[in-house]
C-alpha positions in Angstrom: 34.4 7.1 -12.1 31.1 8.0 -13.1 29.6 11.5 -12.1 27.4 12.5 -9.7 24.8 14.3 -12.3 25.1 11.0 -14.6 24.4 8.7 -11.9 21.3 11.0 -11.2 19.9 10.6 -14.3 20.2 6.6 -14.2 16.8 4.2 -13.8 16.5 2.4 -10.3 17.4 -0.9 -12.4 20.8 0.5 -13.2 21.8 1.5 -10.0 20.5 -2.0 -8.4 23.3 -3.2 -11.3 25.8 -1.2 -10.6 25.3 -1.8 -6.7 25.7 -5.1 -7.2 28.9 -5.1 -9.4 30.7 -2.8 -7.2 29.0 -2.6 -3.6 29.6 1.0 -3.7 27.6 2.8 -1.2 26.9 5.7 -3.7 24.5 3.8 -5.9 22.7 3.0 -2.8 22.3 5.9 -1.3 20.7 7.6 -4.5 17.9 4.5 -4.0 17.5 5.3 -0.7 17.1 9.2 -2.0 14.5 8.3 -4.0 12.3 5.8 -2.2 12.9 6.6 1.9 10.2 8.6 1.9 7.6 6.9 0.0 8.2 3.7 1.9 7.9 5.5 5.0 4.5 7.2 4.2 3.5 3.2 3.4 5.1 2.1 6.9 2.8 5.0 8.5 0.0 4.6 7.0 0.0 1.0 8.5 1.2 1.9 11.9 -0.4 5.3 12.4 2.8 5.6 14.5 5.8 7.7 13.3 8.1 6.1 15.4 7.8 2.9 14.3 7.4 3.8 11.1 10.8 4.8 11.0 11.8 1.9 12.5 9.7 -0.4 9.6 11.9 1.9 6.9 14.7 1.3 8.5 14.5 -2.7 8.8 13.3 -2.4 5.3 16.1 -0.5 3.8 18.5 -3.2 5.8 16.6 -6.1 4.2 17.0 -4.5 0.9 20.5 -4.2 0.5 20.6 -8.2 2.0 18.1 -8.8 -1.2 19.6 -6.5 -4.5 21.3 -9.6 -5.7 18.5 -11.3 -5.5 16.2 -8.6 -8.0 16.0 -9.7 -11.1 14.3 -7.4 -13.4 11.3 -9.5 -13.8 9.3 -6.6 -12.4 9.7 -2.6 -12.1 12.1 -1.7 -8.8 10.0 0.2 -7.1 7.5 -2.9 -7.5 9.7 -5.3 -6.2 10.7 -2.6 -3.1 6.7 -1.8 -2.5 6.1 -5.4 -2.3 8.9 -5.7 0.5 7.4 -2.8 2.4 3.8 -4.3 2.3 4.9 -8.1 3.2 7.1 -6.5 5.8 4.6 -4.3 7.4 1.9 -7.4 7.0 4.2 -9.6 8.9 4.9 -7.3 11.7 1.2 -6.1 12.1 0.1 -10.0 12.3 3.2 -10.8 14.4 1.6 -8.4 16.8 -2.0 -9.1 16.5 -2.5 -5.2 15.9 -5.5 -4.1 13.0 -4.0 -1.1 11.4 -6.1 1.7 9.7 -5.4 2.8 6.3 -5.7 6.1 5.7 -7.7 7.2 2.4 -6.4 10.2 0.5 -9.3 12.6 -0.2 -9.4 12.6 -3.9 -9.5 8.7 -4.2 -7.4 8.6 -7.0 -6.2 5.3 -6.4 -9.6 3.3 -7.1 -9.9 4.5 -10.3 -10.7 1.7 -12.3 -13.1 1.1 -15.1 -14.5 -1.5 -13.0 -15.1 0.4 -10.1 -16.6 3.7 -10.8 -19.2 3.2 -8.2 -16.4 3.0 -5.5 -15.1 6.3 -6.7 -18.5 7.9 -4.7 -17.8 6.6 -1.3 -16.9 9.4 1.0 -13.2 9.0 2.1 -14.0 9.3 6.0 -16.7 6.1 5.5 -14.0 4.2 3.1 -11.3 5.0 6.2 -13.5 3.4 8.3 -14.4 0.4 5.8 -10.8 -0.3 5.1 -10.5 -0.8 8.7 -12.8 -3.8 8.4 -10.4 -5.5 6.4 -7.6 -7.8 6.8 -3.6 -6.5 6.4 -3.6 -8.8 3.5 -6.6 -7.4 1.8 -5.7 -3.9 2.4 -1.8 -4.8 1.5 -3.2 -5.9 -2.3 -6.0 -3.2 -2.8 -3.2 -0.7 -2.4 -0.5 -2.5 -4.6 -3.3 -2.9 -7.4 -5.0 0.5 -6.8 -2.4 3.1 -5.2 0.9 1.6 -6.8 -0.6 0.5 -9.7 0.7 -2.5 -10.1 -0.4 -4.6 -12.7 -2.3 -7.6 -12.0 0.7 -9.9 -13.2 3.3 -8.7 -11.5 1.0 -9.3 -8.2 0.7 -12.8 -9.3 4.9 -13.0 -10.0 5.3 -11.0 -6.1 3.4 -13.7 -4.5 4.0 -16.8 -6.4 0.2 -17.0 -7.7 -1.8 -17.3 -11.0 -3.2 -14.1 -12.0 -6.5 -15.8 -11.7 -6.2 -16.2 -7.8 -5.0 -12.7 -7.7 -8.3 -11.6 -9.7 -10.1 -13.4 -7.4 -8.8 -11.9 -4.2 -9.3 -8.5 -5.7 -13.0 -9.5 -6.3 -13.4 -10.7 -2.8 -11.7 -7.6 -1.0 -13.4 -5.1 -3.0 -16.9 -6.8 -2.4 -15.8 -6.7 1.5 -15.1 -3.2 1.6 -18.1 -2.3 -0.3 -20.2 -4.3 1.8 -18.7 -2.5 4.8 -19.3 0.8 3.5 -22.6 0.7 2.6 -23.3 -1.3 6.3 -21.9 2.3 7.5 -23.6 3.7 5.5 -27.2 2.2 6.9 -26.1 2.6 10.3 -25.4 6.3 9.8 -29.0 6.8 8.2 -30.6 5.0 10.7 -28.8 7.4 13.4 -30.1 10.6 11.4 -33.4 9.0 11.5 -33.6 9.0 15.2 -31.8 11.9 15.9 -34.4 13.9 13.8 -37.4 11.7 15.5 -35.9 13.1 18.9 -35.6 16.2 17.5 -39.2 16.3 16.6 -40.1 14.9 20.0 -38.6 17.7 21.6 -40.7 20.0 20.3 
């Protein structure tokens, strides 16, 4: 029997072993300690609905044990788990035909890139309202690459592409957003412009 404090200390990979060898709901449950509520936050910031993000966690955590056998190292856990969450949440949301709204955490740490330092200015409210412009799928990888840091090969291993096609969609979502922002960007400028023309009409 191994102790409580000693299966504390153990990497996600060995309990997903140890799960699978023994089905024993205790090396579970420490996963589902350490990951519930960072794949809920994921689920709502998707849904913008706490309700059914709890409901997306829990069909999430029910896949999951289904697919432990099936994890193979070939990635870090939480990778492998994130990706679930983000395919899972993509499928509903197109299932239902519903555009969900990412939220952007104020500090932007996640597009901190060498490659992007210009997308480190954007205001969060006007990159909130970029993102929203985007498709589940282009949102789903920006925030794999950017937030979870997940590397650009184990992207390409998630979804069964070369690393080249995963480059590519990067390019392509980050050009979209930034075209989106700065679009926001004009049409706030040109409502300033007029609302200081009024302004000056008034008097």
């Amino acid at each position: 029997m191994i102790a409580p404090l000693e299966i504390k200390r153990m990497s996600d990979e060995e309990l997903v072993r140890l799960y699978v060898d023994n089905q024993s709901n205790r090396y579970f449950e420490h996963l589902y300690s350490r990951y519930s509520d960072k794949v809920y936050r994921k689920c709502l910031m998707f849904t913008k609905d706490p309700v059914k993000a709890e409901d997306f966690t829990h069909d999430i955590f029910l896949r999951l044990i289904l697919r432990l056998s099936s994890f193979k190292e070939q990635s870090r856990f939480s990778t492998w788990l994130f990706s679930i969450t983000y395919n899972y949440c993509t499928d509903q949301l197109r299932t239902n035909r519903k555009k969900a709204e990412v939220p952007v955490e104020e500090d932007m740490d996640w597009l901190d890139d060498q490659d992007d330092g210009n997308m480190m200015e954007m205001e969060a409210s006007r990159l909130t309202s970029a993102l929203d412009h985007l498709t589940i799928e282009e949102q789903s990888l920006l925030l794999m690459k950017y937030q979870d840091e997940v590397s650009i090969k184990e992207i390409a291993d998630i979804h069964n592409l070369s690393e080249s096609a995963v480059k590519m969609r990067l390019k392509r979502a980050k050009e979209k957003l930034k075209k989106r922002y700065m679009e926001t960007l004009l049409f706030l400028g040109l409502l300033v412009a007029k609302l200081v023309a009024w302004a000056k009409f008034d008097k």
